[in-house]
C-alpha positions as CSV (number, residue, x, y, z in Angstrom):
1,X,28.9,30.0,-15.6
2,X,27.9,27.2,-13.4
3,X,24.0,28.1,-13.6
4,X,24.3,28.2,-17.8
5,X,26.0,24.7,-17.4
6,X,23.0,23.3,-15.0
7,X,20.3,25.0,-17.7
8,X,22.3,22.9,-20.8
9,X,23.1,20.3,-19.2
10,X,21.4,19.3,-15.5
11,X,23.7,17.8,-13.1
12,X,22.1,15.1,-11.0
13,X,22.2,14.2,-7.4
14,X,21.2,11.5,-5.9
15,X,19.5,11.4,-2.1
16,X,19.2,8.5,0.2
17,X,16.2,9.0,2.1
18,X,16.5,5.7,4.0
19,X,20.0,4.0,4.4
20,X,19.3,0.2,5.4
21,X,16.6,0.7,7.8
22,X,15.3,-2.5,9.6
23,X,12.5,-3.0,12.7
24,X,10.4,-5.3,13.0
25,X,6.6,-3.9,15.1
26,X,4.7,-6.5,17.1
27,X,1.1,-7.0,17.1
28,X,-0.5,-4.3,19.7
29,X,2.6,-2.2,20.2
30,X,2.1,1.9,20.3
31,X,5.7,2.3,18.6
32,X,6.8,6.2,17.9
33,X,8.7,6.9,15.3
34,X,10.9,9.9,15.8
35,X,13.5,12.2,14.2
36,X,14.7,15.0,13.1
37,X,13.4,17.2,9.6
38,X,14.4,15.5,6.4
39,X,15.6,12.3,8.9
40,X,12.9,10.0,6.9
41,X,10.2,10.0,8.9
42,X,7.5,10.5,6.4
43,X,8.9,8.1,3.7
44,X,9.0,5.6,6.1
45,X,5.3,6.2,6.5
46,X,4.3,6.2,2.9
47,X,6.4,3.1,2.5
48,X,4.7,1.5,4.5
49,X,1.3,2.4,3.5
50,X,2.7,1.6,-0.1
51,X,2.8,5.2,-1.5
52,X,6.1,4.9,-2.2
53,X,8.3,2.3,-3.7
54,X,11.4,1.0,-2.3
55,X,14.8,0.9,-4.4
56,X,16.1,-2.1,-2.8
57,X,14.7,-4.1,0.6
58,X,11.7,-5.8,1.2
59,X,8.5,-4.5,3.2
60,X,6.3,-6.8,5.1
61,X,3.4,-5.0,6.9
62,X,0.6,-8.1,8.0
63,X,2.4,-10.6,6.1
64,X,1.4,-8.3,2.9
65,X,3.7,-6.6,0.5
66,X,2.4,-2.8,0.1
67,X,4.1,-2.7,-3.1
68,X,2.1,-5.8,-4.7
69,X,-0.7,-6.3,-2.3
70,X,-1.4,-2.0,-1.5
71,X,-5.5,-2.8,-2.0
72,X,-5.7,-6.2,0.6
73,X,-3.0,-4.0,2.8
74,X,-5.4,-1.2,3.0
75,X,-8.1,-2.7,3.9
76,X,-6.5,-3.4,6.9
77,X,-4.4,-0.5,7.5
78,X,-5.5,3.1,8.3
79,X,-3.3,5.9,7.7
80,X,-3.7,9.5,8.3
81,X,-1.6,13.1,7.4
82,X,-1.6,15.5,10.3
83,X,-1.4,17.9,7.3
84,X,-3.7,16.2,4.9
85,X,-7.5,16.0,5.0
86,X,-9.8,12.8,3.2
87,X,-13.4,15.2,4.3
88,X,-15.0,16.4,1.2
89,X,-14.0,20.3,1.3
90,X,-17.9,21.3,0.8
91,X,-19.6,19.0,2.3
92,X,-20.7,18.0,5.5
93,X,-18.9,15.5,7.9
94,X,-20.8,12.7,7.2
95,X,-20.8,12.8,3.4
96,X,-17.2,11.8,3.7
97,X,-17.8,9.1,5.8
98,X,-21.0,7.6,3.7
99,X,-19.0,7.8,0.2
100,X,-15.9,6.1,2.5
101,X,-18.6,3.1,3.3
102,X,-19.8,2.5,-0.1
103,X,-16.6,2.8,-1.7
104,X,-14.4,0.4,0.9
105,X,-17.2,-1.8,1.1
106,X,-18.2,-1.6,4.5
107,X,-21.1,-3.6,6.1
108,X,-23.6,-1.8,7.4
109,X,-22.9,-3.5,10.9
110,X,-19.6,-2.5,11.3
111,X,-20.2,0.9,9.8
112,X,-22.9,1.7,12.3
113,X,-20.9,0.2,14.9
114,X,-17.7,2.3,14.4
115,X,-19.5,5.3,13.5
116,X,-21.1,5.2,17.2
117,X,-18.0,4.3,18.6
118,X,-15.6,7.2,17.2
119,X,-19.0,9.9,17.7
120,X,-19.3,9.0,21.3
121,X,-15.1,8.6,22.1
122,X,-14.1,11.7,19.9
123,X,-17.0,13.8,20.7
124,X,-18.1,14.5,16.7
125,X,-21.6,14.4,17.1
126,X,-22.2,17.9,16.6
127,X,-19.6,17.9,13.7
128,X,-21.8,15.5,11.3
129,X,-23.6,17.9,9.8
130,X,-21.0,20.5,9.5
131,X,-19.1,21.4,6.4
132,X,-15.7,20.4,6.4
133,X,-14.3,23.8,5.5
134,X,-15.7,24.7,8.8
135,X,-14.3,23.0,11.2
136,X,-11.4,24.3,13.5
137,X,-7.9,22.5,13.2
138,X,-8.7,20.1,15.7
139,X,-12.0,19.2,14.4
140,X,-10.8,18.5,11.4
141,X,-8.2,16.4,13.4
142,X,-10.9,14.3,15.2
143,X,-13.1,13.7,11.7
144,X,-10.3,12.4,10.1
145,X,-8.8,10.2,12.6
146,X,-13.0,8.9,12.9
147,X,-13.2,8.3,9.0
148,X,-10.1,6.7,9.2
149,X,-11.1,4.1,11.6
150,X,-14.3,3.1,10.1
151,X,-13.4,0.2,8.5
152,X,-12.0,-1.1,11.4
153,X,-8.1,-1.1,10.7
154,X,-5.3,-3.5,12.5
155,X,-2.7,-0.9,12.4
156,X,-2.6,2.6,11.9
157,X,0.2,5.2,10.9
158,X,0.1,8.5,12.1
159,X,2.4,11.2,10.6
160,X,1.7,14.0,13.2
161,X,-1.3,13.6,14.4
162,X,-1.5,16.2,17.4
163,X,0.4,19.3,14.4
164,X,-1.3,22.5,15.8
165,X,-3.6,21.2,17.8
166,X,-4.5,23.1,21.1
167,X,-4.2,21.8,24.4
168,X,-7.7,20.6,24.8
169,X,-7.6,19.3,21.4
170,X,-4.2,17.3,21.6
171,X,-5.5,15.7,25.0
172,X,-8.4,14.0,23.3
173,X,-6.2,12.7,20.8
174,X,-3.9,11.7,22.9
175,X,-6.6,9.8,25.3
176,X,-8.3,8.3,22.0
177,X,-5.0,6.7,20.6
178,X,-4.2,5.2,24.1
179,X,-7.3,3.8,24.7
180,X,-8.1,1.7,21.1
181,X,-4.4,0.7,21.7
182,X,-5.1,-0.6,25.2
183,X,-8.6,-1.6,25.2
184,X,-8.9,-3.1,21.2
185,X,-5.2,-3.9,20.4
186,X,-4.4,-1.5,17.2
187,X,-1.0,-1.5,17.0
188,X,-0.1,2.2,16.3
189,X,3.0,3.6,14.9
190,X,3.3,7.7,15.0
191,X,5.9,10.3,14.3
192,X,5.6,13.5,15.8
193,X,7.9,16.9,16.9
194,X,6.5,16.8,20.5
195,X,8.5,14.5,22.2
196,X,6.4,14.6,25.4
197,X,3.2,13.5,23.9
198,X,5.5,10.7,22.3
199,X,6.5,9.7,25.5
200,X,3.1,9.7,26.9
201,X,1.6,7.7,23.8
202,X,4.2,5.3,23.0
203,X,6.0,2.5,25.3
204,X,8.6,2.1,22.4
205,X,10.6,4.7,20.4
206,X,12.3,4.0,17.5
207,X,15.0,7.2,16.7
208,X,16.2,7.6,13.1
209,X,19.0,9.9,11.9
210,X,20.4,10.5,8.3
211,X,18.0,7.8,7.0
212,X,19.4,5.2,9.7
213,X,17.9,3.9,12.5
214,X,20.2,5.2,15.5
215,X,18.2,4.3,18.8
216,X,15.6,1.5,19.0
217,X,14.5,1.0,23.0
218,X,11.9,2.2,25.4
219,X,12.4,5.6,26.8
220,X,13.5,4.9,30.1
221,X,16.8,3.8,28.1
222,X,16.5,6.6,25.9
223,X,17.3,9.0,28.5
224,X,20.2,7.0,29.8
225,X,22.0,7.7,26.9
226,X,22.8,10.9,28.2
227,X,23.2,10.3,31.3
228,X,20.5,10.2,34.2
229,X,19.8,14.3,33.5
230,X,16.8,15.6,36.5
231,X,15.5,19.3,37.0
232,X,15.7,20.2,40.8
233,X,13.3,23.3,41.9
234,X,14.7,24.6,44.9
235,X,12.6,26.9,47.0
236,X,14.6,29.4,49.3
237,X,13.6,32.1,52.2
238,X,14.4,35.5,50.9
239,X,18.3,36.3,51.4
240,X,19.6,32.7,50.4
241,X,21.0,31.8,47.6
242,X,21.3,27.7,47.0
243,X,24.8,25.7,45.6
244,X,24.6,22.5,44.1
245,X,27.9,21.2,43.1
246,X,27.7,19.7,39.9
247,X,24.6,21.5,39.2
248,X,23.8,23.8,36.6
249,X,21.7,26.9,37.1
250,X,18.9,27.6,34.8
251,X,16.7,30.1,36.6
252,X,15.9,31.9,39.2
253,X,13.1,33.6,40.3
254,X,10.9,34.7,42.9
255,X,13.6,32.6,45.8
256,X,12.6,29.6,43.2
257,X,16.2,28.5,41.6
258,X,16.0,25.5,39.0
259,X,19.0,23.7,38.1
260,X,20.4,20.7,36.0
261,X,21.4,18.0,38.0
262,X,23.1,14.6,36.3
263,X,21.9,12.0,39.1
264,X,24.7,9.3,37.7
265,X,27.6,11.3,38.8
266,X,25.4,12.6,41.7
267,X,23.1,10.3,43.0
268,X,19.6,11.4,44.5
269,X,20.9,10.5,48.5
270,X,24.1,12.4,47.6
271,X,22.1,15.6,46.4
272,X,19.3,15.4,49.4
273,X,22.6,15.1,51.6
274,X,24.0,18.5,49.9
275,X,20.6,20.2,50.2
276,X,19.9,19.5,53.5
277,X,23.3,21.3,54.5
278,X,22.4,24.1,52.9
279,X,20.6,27.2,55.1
280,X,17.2,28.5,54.1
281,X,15.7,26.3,52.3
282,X,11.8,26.2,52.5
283,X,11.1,23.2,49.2
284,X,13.0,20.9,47.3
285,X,11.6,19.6,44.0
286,X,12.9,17.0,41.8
287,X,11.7,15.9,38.2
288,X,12.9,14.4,35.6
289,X,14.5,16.7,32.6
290,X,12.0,17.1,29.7
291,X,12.2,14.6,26.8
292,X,12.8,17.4,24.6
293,X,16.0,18.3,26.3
294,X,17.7,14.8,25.7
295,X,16.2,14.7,22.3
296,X,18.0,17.8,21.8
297,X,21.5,16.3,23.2
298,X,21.5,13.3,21.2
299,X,20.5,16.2,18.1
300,X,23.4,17.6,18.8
301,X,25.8,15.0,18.6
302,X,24.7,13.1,15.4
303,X,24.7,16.8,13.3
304,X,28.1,17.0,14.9
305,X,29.0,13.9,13.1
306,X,29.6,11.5,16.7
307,X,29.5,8.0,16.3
308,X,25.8,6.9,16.8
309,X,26.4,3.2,17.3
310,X,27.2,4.9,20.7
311,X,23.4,4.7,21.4
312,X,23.7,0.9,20.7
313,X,20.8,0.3,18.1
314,X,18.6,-2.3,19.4
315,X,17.7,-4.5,16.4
């Protein structure tokens, strides 16, 4: 009955994609911008690039409004889909790029500038001539990103950049990003599912939840949220078996045991103390937990509905 009702008669619902979101990015920072699915990554992204329009607020990106200024915005502002491609399907590599000169108006001096600069630092010189529809995932990857930069943009948005890439592929990326941020000053902003090579990248993360920003800080604070939490490897001779009080077991194997360990209720002198008690052991390794894991925490408690002006947003 309720399906004939929806056919006569549609009922609508309305979704807030972004609930009051506010941050302000300085000149030269490598911000991330991280979340989980359906958090508003990705709208934030196309809002800012001005392929979406706001409801209510305002948007400021380089004193320009992307809503009334989108073409002088863009000519300063690169973006790039980790899922989307600009290359011409059939054509060769550079195709794309010529047609991207002549239609954005770039001078030949900084085309042929850039052009060597992204061939040489992302390796694309034997990509020119190939046919887009050719190239591996994280060709394509590198192309993009290079045609992307060619007219020499201020900022750049990346919505997942390093999707699917391999592990030799995701380094270059990764190396690239840091290195026009460091050495010429593009402030970046990038969302992306791997929080490790978010924590590599970025020196500032901004966390959103529900459409609200829940955590804005460096990640160093990030991971204080939930405590100090550290991965100890402990390496035994063959008969021992390791305790840690407080410490939770995660594996064992081969005399290697791996456990949780929260170094703010158990401080690292407090732990070596414990360890040094114990019989048998041959290695002690201690790390910090993987990003991922404390994402995951602080996933946990916002689905579960806890308070997140716990986290403190830092506006």
């Amino acid at each position: 009955m309720g399906l004939i009702k929806n056919l006569i008669k549609p009922e609508k619902q309305t979704i807030t994609a972004l609930d009051g979101v506010t941050f302000t990015v300085r000149k030269g920072e490598f911000v991330a911008y991280a979340g989980p699915n359906g958090a508003g990554k990705s709208t934030t992204m196309k809002l800012l690039a001005g392929m979406l329009l706001p409801n209510s607020g305002d948007i400021s990106v380089l004193s320009l409004s992307p809503q009334k200024q989108r073409i002088l915005l863009m000519q300063r502002l690169g973006i790039l889909f980790g899922n989307r491609t600009e290359l011409w399907w059939d054509h060769p590599v550079i195709q794309s790029f010529e047609w991207k000169k002549v239609v954005w108006g770039i001078s030949d001096e900084m085309y042929k500038k850039n052009l060597a600069t992204v061939v040489e630092l992302l390796d694309i010189g034997n990509l020119l001539k190939t046919f887009a529809r050719e190239l591996s995932l994280g060709q394509r990857m590198r192309a993009d990103l290079a045609m992307m930069l060619l007219h020499s943009p201020e900022i750049i948005l990346l919505d997942e950049p390093t999707l699917g890439l391999d592990v030799v592929a995701k380094r270059q990326m990764i190396d690239f990003l840091k290195r026009i941020n460091r050495e010429n000053g593009v402030t970046i902003m990038v969302t992306s599912h791997d929080m490790d090579d978010l924590e590599e990248m970025a020196q500032r993360i901004l966390m959103i939840s529900a459409g609200k920003i829940a955590f804005d800080g460096n990640f160093h604070d990030l991971r204080s949220l939930t405590g100090n939490l550290t991965r100890v490897a402990v390496t035994m001779e063959k008969g021992f078996i390791p305790e840690i009080e407080n410490g939770n077991l995660l594996s064992s194997d081969n005399g290697i045991y791996e456990y949780d360990v929260d170094l703010a209720q158990m401080p690292v002198r407090g732990l070596l103390s414990q360890l040094s008690a114990v019989k048998g052991v041959r290695d002690v390794e201690i790390k910090k937990a993987p990003i991922e894991q404390v994402i995951a925490g602080l996933y946990r408690d916002w689905d579960s509905g806890k308070n997140e002006s716990t986290y403190g947003s830092r506006l």
